[in-house]
C-alpha positions as CSV (number, residue, x, y, z in Angstrom):
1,X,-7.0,11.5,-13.4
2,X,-5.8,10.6,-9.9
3,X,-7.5,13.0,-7.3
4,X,-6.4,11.3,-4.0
5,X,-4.1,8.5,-3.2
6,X,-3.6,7.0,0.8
7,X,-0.7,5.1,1.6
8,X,-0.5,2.3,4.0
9,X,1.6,-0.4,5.0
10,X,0.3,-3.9,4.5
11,X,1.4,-6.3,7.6
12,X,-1.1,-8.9,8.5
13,X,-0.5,-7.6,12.1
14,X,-2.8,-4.6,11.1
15,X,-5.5,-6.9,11.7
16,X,-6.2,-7.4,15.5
17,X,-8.3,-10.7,14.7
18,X,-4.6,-11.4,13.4
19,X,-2.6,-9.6,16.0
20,X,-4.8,-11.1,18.7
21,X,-3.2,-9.8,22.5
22,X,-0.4,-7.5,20.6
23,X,-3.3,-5.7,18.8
24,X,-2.8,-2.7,20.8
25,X,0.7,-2.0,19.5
26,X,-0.4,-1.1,16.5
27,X,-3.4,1.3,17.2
28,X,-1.8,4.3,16.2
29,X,-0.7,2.5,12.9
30,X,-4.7,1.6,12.0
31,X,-5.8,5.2,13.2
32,X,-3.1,6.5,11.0
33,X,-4.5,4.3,8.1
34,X,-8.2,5.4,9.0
35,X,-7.5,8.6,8.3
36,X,-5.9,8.3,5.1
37,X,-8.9,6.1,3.6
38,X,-11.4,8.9,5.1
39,X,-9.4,11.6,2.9
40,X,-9.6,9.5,0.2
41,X,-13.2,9.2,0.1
42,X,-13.5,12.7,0.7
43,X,-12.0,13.3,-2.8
44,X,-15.0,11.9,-4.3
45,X,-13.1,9.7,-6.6
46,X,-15.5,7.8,-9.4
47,X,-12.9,4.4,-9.2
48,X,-10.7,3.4,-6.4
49,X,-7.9,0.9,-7.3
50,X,-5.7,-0.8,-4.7
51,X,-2.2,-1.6,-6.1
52,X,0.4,-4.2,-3.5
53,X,3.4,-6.2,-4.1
54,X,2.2,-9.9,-5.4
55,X,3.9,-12.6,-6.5
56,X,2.9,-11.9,-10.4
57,X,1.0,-9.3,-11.8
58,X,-2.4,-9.6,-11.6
59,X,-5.5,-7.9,-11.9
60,X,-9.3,-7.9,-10.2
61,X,-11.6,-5.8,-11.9
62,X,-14.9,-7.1,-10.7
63,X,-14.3,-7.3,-7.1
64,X,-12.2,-10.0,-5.0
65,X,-11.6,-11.6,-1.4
66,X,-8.7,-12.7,0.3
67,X,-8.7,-14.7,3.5
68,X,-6.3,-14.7,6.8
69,X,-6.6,-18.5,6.8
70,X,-2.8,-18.9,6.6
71,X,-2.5,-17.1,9.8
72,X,-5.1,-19.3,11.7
73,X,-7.7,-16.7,11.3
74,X,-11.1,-17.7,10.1
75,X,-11.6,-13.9,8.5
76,X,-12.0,-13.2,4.8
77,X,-11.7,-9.7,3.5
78,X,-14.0,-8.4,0.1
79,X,-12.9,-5.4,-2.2
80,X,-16.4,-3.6,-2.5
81,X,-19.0,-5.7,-4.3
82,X,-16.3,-8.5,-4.3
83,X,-17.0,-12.1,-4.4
84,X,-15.5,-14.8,-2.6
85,X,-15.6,-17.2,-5.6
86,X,-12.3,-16.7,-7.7
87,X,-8.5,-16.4,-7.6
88,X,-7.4,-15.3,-3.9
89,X,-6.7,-11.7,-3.4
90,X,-2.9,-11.3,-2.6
91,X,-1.9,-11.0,0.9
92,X,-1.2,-7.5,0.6
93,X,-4.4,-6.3,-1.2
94,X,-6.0,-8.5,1.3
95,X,-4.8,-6.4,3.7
96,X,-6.0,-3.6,1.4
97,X,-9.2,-4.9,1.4
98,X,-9.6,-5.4,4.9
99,X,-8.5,-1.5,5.1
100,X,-11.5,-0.6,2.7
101,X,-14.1,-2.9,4.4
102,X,-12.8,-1.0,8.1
103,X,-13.7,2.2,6.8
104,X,-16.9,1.5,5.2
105,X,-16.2,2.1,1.2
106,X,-18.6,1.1,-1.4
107,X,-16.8,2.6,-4.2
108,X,-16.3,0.8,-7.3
109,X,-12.8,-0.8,-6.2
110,X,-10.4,-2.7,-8.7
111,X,-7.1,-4.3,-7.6
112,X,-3.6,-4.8,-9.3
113,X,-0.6,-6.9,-8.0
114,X,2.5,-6.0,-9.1
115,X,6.0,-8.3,-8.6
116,X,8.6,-7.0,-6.0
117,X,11.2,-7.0,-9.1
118,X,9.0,-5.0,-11.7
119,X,11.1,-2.5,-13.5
120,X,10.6,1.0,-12.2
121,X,9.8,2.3,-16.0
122,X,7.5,-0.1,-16.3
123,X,5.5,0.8,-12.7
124,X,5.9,4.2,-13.6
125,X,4.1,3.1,-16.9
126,X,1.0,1.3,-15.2
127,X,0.3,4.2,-13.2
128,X,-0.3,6.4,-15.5
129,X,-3.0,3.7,-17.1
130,X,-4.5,2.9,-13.7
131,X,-4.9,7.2,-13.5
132,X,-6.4,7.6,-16.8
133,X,-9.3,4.5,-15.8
134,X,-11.5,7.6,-15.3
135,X,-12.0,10.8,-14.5
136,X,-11.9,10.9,-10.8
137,X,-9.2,7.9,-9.6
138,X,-8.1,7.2,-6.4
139,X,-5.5,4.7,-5.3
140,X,-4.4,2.5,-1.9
141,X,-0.9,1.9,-2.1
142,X,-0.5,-0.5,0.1
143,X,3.6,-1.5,0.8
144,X,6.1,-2.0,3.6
145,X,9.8,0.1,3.5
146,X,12.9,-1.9,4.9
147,X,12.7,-5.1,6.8
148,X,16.1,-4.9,8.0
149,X,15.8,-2.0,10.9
150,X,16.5,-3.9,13.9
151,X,18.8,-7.4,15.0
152,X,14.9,-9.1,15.0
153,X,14.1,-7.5,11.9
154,X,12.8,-10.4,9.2
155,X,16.3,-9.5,7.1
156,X,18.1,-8.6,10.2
157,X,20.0,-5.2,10.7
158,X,21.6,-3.6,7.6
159,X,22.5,-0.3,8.1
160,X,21.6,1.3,4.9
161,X,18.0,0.6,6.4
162,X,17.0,4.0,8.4
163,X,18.4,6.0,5.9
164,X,16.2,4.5,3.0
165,X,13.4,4.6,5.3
166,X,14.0,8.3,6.4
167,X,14.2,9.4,2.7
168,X,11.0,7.5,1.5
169,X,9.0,9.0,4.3
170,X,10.4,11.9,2.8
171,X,9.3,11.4,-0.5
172,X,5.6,10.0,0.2
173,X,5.3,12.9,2.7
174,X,5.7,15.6,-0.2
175,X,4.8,14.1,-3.3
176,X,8.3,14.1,-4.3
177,X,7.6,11.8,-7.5
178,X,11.0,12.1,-8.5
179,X,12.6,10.7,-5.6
180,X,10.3,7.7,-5.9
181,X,10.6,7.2,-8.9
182,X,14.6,7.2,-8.3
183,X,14.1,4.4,-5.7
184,X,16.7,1.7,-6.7
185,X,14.8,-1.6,-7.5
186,X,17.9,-3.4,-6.6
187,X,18.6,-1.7,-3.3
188,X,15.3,-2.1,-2.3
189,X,14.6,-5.5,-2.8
190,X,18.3,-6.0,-0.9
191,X,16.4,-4.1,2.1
192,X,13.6,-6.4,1.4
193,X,11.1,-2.9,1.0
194,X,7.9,-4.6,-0.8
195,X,6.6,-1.4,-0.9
196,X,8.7,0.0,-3.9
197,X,7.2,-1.3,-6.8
198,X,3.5,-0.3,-5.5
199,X,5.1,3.3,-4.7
200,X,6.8,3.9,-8.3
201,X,2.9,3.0,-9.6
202,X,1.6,6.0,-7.5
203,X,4.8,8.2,-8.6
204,X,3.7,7.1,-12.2
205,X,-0.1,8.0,-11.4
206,X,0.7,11.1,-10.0
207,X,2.4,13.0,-12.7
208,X,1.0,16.2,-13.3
209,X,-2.0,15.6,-11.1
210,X,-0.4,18.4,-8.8
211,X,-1.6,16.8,-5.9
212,X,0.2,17.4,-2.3
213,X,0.9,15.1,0.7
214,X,1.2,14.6,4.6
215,X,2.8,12.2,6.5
216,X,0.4,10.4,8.5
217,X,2.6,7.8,10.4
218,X,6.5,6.8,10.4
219,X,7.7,4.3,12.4
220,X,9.2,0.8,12.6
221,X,8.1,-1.5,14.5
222,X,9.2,-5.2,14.3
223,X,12.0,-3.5,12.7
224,X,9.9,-3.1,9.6
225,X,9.8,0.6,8.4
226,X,5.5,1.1,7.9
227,X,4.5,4.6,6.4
228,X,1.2,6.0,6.2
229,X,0.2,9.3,3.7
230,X,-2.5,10.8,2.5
231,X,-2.4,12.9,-1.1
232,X,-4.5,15.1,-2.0
């Protein structure tokens, strides 16, 4: 059953190694995420499993690493009792795990990538498999909303953007499962939100866990929209 879910966005700008001398524009975004992994561990869950956007689904079950080689970092993050040896992490669960490391968690951690264009029924699906791994389950959601908020946005400005932004703040800020389970697939992926797949697995997960949220963080900068939540 899932007792506790944080949701953070997955930019390999989160990492100051990464970042380098723009780290400090994106403090409040890492305390933000800090927080939400601290609630999570407060839940006590018994299994933690981080679920991001990938190229094809895939899933770690006995630990994993990614690395920030790609972005001329010499940095590798581990899930918890992860090993370096096997298939690379992907980039957003190696964000994910680089969010777990930061806040210290030894939990028993599994990982599941999931493609951008997965059909929401089937997301909705997995969650509810990934809840019922045992009795106490927490998940990292780890996904970014529109890319297209601003002129120097990575998909430019479209503006349908804000207003899909505004209403999946909305929904990750209440539990609204319904609304994210709504989230059209083909919209999203026009608005280039990588997040929406990963977010229709928690909606899935969720369903009659009665758990309730706060909004942690909303903003967008890079003219990404990033969201950070914490359920509960």
């Amino acid at each position: 059953m899932l007792v506790a879910a944080a949701v953070c966005p997955c930019p390999p700008l989160l990492v100051p190694e990464v970042a380098a001398g723009a780290a400090p524009e994106l403090d409040a975004l890492r305390a933000a995420c800090d927080e939400a992994l601290a609630a999570l561990v407060a839940a006590e869950p018994q299994l933690v499993v981080a679920v991001g956007a990938g190229p094809e689904a895939e899933v770690w079950t006995e630990g994993g690493a990614g690395s920030f080689h790609r972005y001329g970092v010499p940095l590798i993050a581990k899930l918890p009792g992860g090993r370096v040896e096997g298939p690379e992490l992907a980039p957003s669960l190696t964000v994910g795990a680089w969010l777990l490391e930061r806040a210290g968690v030894t939990l028993p951690t599994h990982a599941c990538a999931v493609p951008a264009d997965a059909p929401a029924d089937r997301m909705l699906g997995l969650g509810q498999g990934l809840a019922g791994l045992a009795d106490r389950v927490a998940l990292l959601v780890l996904g970014d909303g529109s890319a297209c908020r601003s002129l120097k946005a990575p998909g430019y400005l479209d503006e349908r953007a804000e207003g899909f932004d505004t209403s999946l703040a909305a929904a990750l800020g209440s539990a609204d499962l319904p609304a994210l389970a709504a989230v059209d697939p083909a919209l999203a992926a026009e608005l280039k939100a990588e997040g929406r797949a990963p977010w229709q697995v928690l909606a899935g997960a969720a369903e009659g866990a009665g758990l309730t949220a706060r909004l942690g963080y909303q903003d967008a900068p890079y003219g990404v929209g990033y969201f950070v939540a914490s359920w509960s």
